[in-house]
C-alpha positions as CSV (number, residue, x, y, z in Angstrom):
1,X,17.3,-34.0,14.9
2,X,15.0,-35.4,17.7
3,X,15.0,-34.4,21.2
4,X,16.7,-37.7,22.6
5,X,19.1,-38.3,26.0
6,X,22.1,-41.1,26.2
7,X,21.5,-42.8,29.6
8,X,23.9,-45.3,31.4
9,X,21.7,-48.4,32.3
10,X,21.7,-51.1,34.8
11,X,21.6,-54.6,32.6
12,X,18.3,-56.0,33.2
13,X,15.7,-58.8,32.0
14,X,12.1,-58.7,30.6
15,X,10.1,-62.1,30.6
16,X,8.3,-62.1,27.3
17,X,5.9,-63.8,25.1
18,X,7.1,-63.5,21.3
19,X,6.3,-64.4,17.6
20,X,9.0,-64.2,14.6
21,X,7.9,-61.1,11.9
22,X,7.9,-62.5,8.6
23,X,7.4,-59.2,6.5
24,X,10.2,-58.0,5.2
25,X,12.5,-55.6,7.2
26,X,12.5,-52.6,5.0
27,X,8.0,-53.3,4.9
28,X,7.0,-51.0,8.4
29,X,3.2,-51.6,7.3
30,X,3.8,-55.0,7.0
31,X,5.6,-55.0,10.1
32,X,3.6,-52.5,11.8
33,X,0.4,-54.5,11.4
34,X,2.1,-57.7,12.6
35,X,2.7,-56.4,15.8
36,X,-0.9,-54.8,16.0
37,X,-2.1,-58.3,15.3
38,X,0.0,-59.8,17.6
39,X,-0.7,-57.5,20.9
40,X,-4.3,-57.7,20.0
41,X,-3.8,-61.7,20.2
42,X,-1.7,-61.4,23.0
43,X,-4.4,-59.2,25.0
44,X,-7.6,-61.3,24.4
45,X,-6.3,-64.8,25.5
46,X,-5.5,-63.0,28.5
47,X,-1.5,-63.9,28.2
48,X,-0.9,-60.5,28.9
49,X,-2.8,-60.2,32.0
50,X,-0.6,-63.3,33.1
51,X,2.6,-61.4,32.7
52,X,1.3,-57.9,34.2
53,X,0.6,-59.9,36.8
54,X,4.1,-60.9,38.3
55,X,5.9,-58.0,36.2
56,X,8.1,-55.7,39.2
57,X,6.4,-52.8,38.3
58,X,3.9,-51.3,35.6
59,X,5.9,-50.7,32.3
60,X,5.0,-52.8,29.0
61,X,7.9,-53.8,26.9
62,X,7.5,-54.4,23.8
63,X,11.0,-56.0,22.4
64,X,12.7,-56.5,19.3
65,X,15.4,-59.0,19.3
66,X,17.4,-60.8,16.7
67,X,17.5,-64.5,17.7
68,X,19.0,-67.2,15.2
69,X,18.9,-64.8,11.9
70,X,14.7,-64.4,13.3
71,X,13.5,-60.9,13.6
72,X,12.0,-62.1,17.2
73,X,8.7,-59.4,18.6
74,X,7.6,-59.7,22.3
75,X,5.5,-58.5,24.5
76,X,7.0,-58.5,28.3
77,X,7.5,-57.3,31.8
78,X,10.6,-57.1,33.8
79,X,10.1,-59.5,36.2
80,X,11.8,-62.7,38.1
81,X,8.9,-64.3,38.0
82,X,7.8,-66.9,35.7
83,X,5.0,-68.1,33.9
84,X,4.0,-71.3,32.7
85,X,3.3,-70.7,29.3
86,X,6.5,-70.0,26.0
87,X,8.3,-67.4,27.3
88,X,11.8,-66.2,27.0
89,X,14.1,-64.3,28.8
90,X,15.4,-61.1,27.2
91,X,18.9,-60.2,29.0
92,X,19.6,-56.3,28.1
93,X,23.4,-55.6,28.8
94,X,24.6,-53.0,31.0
95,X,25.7,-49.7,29.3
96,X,24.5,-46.6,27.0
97,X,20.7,-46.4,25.7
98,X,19.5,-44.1,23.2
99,X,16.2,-42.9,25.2
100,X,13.9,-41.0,23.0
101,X,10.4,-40.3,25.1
102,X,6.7,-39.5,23.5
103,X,3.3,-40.1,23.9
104,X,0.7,-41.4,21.2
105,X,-2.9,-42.1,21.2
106,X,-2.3,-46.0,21.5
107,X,0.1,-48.2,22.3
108,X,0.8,-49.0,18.8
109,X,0.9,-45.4,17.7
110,X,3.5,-44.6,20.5
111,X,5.6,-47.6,19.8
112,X,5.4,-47.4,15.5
113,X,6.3,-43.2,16.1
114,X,9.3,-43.8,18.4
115,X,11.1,-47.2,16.4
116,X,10.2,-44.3,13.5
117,X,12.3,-41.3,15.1
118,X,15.0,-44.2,16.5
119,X,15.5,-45.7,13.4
120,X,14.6,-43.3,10.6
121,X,16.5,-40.0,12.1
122,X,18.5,-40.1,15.2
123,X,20.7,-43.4,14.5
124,X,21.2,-42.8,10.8
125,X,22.3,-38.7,11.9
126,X,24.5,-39.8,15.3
127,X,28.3,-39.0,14.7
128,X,29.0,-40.5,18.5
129,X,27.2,-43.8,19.2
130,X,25.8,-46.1,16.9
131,X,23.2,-49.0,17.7
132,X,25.4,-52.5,17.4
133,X,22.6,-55.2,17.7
134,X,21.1,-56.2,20.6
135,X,17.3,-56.5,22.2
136,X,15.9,-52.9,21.7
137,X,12.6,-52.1,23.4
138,X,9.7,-49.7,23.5
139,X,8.8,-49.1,26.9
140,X,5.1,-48.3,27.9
141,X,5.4,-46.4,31.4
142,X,1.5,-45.2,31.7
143,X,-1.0,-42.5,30.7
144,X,-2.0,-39.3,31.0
145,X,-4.5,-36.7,29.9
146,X,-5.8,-39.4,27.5
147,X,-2.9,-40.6,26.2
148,X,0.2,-43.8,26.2
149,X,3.4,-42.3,27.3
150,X,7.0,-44.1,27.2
151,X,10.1,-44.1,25.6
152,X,12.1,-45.9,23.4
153,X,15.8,-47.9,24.5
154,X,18.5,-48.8,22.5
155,X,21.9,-50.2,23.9
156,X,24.7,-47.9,21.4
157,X,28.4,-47.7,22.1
158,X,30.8,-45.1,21.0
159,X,31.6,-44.7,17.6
């Protein structure tokens, strides 16, 4: 199984920008592109930029979030700021998070490899906690010797 940590969590909020997936939930390439797409998008309007600058510190979020039956994307910064273009609010509760941690050569390659160890191995192999719904984020924290580092966070409860 992958090296992961259960970590109790103050409940929180990240301010983000989002758009609704419409690839299938079982298509990751589908999915996996959308979200490229998307950040790219995000990044060279400059609505990015916009959030980074009132976020509370430097980590990136990028947030999945079931809202209304929509498979809901964002990008976002935990802030308490606002900004004057959509944005929404996503409250993360107080209590247990998976926390898997890695590095990748992008961004995208760091967030498709940890949803891809969350998803694919350690939830489908816990016997103690299991992931109930809820926003789930990867969670870009900086980088080093050339590459993204952050970690992955998904509120479980005890099975």
């Amino acid at each position: 199984m992958a090296v992961y940590t259960l970590e109790e969590k103050d409940g929180f909020s990240v301010l983000g920008i989002g758009m609704e997936l419409k690839s299938d939930y079982t298509d990751y390439a589908g999915m996996n592109k959308e979200k490229e797409n998307f950040w790219r998008t995000v990044e060279q309007e400059g609505r990015l930029d916009a959030l980074k600058a009132v976020a509370a510190n430097d980590y990136i979020f990028a947030v999945n979030e079931l809202v209304n039956r929509k498979r809901m994307y964002y990008a976002g910064v935990m802030t308490e700021a606002s900004v004057p273009e959509e944005h929404r609010v996503i409250h993360f509760p107080k209590g247990q998070y998976l926390v898997i941690k890695g590095e990748g050569k992008t961004a995208d390659e760091l967030s498709s490899m940890l949803t891809g160890i969350a998803f694919g191995q350690v939830l489908p192999e816990a016997d103690n906690f299991a992931y109930v719904g809820g926003p789930n984020a990867t969670v870009e924290m900086g980088q080093r010797d050339g590459l993204v580092y952050g970690e992955m966070w998904i509120p479980v409860v005890k099975k």
